[in-house]
N, C-alpha and C positions, 0 to 999 in steps of 0.2 A: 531497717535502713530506709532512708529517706528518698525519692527518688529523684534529687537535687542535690542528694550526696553522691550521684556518679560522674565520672569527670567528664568535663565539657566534652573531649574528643566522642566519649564517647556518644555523647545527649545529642553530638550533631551527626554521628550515624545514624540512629534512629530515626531524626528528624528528615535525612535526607529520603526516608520511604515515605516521610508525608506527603500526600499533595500539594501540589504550591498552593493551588487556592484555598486549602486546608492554614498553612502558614499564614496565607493573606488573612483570611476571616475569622478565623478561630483561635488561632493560637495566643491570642493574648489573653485568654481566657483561664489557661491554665496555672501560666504565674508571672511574675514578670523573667525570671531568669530564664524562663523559654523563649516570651517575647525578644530578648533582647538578642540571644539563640538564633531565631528567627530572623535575622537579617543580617549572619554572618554568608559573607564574598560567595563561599562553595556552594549555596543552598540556590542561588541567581544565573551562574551561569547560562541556563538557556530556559526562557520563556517565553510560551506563549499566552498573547493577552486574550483571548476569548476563553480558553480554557480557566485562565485565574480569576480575571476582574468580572468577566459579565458585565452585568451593568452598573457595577458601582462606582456612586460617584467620587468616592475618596480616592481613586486608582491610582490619579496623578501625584498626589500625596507620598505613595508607597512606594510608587516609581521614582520618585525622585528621589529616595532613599539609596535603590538599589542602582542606580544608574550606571554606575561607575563598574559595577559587576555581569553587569549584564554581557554577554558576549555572543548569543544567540539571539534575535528577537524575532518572532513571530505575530505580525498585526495586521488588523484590517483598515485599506485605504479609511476612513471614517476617524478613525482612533489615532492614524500616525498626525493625520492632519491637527487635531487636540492636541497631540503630545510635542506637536513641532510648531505649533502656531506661533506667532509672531512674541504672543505675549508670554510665551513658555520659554522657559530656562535649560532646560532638557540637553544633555550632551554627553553621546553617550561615545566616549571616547576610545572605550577598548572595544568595542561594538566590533564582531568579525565578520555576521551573516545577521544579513536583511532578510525576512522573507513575506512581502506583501501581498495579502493572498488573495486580493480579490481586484479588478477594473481600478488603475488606481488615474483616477483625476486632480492633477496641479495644477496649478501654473510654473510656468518656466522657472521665476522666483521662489517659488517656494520648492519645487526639487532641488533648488541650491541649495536652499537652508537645509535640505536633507544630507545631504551630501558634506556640506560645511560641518554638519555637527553629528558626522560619522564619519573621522578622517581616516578612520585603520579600519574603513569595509576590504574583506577581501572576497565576499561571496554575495549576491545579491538576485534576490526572485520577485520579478510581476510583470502583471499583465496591465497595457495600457489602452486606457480610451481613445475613442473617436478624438476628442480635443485635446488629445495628449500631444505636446509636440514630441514626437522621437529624436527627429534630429539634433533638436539641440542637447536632449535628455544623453546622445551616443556623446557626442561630445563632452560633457561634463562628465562622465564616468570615465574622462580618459586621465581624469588626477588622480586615481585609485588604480593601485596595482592586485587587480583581481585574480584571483585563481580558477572561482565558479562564476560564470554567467547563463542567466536563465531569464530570456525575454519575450513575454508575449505581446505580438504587435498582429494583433488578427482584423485590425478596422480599418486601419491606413492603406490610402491606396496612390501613398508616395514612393518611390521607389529610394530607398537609401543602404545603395550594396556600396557605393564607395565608404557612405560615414560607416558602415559595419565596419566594412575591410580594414579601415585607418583605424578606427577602435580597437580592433585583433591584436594591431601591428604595435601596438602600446602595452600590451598586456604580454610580458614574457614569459609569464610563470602560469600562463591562463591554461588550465587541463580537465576544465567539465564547461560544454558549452551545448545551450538547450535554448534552440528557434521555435517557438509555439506561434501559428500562423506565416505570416509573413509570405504571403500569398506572391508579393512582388519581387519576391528574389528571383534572380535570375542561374538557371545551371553552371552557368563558367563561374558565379560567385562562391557557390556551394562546393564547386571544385577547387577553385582556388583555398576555397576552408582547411578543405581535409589534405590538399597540397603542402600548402605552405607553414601551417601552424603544425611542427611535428612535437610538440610539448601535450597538444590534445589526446587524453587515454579517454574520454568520455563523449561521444556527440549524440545529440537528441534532437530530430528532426522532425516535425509534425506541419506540413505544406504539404497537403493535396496536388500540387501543382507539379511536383519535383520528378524530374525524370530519368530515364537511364542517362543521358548525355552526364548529369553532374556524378556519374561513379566509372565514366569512361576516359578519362583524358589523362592521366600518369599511371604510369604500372610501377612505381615504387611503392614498398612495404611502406605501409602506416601504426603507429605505434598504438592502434585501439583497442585498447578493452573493450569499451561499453557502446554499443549503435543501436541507435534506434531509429528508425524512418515509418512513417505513416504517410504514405502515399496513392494516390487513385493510382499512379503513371509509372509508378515502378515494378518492373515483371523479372521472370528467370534470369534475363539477361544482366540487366543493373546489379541482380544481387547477385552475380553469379562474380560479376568485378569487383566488386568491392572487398567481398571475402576472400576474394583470392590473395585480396593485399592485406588482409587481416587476419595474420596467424594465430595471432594471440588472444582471439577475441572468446572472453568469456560470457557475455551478456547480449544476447541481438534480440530485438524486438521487435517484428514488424506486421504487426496486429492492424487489421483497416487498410493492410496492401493488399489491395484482391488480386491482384495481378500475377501475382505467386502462386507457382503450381509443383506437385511433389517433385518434379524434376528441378527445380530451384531448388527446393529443403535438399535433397540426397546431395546437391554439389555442395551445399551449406557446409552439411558433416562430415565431407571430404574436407573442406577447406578449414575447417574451424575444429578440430577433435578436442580442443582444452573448453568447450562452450562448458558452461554449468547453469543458461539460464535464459530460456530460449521462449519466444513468448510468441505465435501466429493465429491467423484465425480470423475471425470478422463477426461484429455484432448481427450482420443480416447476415442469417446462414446460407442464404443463393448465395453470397459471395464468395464463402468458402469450401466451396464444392469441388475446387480443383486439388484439396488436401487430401490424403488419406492414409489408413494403413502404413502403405509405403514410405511415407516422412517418418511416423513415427519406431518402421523396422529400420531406416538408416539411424534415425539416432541412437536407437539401442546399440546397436553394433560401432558405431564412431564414437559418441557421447558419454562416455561411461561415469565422467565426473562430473554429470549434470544432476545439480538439486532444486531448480525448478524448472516449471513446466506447464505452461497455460497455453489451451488449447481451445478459443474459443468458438462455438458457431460449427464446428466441423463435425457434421452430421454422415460423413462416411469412413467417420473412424470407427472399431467399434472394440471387442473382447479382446482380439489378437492384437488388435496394436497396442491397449494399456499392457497386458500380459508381457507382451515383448519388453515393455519399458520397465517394469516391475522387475523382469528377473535380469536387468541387466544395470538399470541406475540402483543400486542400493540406498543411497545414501543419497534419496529424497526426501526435502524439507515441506515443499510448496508446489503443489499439484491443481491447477485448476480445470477443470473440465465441462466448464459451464456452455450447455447448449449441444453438446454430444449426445446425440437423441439415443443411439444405436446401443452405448453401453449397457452392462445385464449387471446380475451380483458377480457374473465371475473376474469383472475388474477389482470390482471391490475383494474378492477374497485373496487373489493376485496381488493386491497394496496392501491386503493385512498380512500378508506370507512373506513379503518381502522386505517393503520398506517400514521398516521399524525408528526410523527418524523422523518420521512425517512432523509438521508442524501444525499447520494451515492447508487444509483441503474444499475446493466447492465443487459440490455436483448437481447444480442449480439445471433444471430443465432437461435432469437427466432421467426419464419417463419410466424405465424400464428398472429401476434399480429397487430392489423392497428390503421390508423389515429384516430382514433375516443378512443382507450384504452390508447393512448401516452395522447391525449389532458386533456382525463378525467384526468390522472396521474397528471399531472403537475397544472392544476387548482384545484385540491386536497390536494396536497403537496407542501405548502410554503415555508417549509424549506429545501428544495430538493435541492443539489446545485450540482452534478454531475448526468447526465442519458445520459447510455452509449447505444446506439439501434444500431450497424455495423451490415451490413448483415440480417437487419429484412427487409425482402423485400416484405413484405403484407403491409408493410406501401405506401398508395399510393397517391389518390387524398383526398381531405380534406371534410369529410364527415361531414361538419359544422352542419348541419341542427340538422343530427344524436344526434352529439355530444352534443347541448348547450341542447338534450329533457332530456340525460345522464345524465347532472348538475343540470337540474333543477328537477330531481328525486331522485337525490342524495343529501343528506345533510353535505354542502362544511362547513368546521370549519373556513376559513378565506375566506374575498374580498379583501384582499391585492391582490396587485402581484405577480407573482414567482421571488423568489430571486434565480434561477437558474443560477451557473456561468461556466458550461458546459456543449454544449450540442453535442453529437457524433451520426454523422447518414450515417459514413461511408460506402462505398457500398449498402444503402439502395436505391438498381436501380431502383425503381419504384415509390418515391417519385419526389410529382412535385413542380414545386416552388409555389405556392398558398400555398400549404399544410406548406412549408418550413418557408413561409413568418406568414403565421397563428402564427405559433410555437415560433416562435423567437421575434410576436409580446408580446407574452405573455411573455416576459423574459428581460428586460431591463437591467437587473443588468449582462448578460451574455458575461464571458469574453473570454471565448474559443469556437468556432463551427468549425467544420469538416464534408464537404459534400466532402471528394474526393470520387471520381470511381460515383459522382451523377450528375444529370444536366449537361447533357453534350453540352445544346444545349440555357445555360443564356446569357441573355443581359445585355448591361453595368447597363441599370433601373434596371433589379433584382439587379446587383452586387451594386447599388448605394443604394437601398431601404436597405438594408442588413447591411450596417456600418452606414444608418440611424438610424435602430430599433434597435443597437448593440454598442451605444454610446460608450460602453469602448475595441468593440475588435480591433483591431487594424490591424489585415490580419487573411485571413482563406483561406481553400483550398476548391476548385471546378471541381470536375473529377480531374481531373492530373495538375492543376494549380492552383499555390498559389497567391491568391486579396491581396492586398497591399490597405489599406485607404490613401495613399499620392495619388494613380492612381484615384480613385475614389471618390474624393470631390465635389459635386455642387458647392459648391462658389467659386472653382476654374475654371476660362473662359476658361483655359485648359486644363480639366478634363473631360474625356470621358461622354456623354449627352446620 
């Protein structure tokens, strides 16, 4: 049977597991009834241009093909400016979500033409320049009836809380709105936000400047999901009102508020019991020294349908507070733990005993954690497909023996394999490759590893053994140099031995 004798429905199943940029560059290679496959409506819906096009120059060519399909776009200010330029035709009319992802510089005129030739935006993300005008940029988005807004104004040092507010007051259907910067807003404006717009279930705040006054002025229930605040100025107090007014709130994040001390988290999880995704912490761990323990035994006991949980910089957490959360959240997906100095293996055999859903785990900077708590982790958790370990440098030689007494004390829910498809153990200097070779034996399905700043002293056999037991990865780094699998094939007679 011919493989252009299966019916189309089906050829564009398949086709929809290719990469786009697979579509874009290659597939006219194969025949033309794929080509032409290839630029059916469903296959378009959402792209982003860095990941397809890179640098090529036909881009616009194949864009203008698919224009009409498109409903997702992801680009970078450089690229929209190309594709919207004066002397471009481009109109992408069913277009729902902008998302611009880097400093975007126009002029006034040319964000019309943006805007003119995406009349059904309903969602729209960037961040603007120094010579961006805002002002008039609020005003023009007031002929679109948005649902998402997502605006970074971090260089202006204009103050325009009226043109927001009038913005809002256009937008009736508007229920995810995300302030990046905006340094010049004033608290009665950020109150009036979360007052008066009760259609918002999402707000994202990131202003240093923000302080309890904008969470103190109404005690009506607000209908929020999802808050996020990063704030120098926000402490116990602020967050203590806000969740009081937010019962339903599943999502808080307020990582980079140092102001926050376990007595704010404990009233959190009084006030918030449906959370499932709760995110604190601080990149400089002095700042987060007023966490501990104590947040993480309230959430155990309030939190129960919480599946994620990033904790970062909180260097007074330590065994008993993962332990707690472990036998109490089950039905965790997303755990990070990055910069938790204090941790040992008995968190890790606590998350292999427990949480059997894991998804994505990092325990970056966590010093104390060794071979023998990674191995437990991953022969526990099958469905674990990102463990992130940089800078765990207790990880060392491979304490086998230890390890398999661990498993066989423990009660493992699967004998599958790990379907782990990354694995990062970046500057962990003290790992040796036995240890490395162990780990990656156990992971066959794994498509990304990073040993840079590690082994700095392998042989082509390790590097050979490694794209053996890694059937799908393709290059990885080792200390300061990136393996390539064309250099390192045995069935090649000229392939390093």
């Amino acid at each position: 049977m011919n493989i252009n004798d299966i019916p189309s429905e089906l050829l564009l199943h398949i086709l929809s597991y290719v990469p786009q940029s697979d579509l874009f560059t290659n597939i006219d290679q194969v025949c033309d009834l794929w080509k032409q496959l290839a630029f059916t409506s469903c296959l378009w819906k959402h792209v982003d241009y860095t990941e397809i096009y890179g640098d090529y120059s036909n881009a616009f060519g194949h864009m203008r093909r698919i224009q009409n399909f498109v409903k997702s776009l992801t680009i970078t200010p450089g690229h929209i400016i190309d594709f919207f330029g004066f002397q471009r035709k481009l109109q992408f009319v069913n277009l729902k979500s902008l998302d611009v992802s880097d400093k975007l510089v126009v002029s006034e005129v040319f964000f019309d033409k943006i805007i003119q030739r995406c009349p059904n935006l309903e969602k729209i993300k960037f961040i603007s320049d120094s010579r961006f005008n805002m002002g008039h940029c609020l005003e023009k988005l007031k002929g679109l009836n948005l649902t998402e807004l997502d605006i970074g104004y971090f260089y202006g040092t204009r103050t325009l809380d009226d043109e927001l507010i009038s913005l809002l007051r256009k937008q009736p259907d508007l229920t995810k709105l995300a302030l990046r910067g905006w340094n010049t807003l004033k608290d009665s404006s950020i109150a009036s936000i979360l007052n008066d717009f009760t259609n918002l279930n999402s707000f994202y705040l990131f202003n240093g400047q923000t302080s309890n006054d904008a969470f103190m002025v109404s005690e009506g229930d607000l209908p929020l999901a999802e808050l996020t605040i990063h704030s120098n100025l926000l402490d116990d107090e602020g967050l203590q009102n806000i969740t009081e007014r937010t019962k339903i709130l599943k999502l808080l994040n307020i990582e980079q508020s140092r102001g926050i001390t376990d007595c704010g988290m404990v009233q959190v999880t009084q006030n918030c019991p449906r959370l499932e995704n709760i995110s604190f912490g601080n990149t400089y761990p002095s700042n987060s020294e007023n966490l501990s323990n104590r947040t993480l035994f309230a959430v155990a006991e309030n939190c129960r349908l919480l599946k994620c949980l990033s904790t970062i910089g909180c260097r007074n957490i330590d065994d008993d507070g993962i332990i707690a959360i472990a036998k109490s959240c089950r039905h965790l997906t997303f755990l990070t733990l990055n910069g938790c100095t204090e941790l040992r293996d008995e968190s890790l055999f606590a998350i292999g005993e427990n949480c059997h859903y894991l998804r994505e785990v990092d325990f970056s900077n966590c010093f104390n954690i060794t071979f023998s708590g990674v191995y437990f982790l991953i022969k526990s958790c099958p469905h674990l497909y990102s463990l992130i370990l940089s800078f765990c440098t207790g990880i060392s030689h491979a304490n086998l023996g230890e390890s398999s007494k661990l498993i066989n004390d423990n009660i493992i829910i699967s004998e599958s394999h790990s379907h782990l498809k990354e694995l990062i153990l970046r500057s962990c200097t003290h790992i040796t490759k036995e240890a490395v070779l162990i780990l990656i034996d156990m992971c066959p399905d794994l498509r990304k590893l990073s040993l840079s700043n590690c082994l700095s002293d392998c042989d082509d056999d390790f590097l050979c053994r490694v794209f053996e037991a890694c059937q799908f990865v393709t290059n990885y780094k080792v200390y300061n140099k990136m393996i390539r699998r064309q250099n390192y094939n045995r069935t090649d007679p000229y392939s390093p031995r």
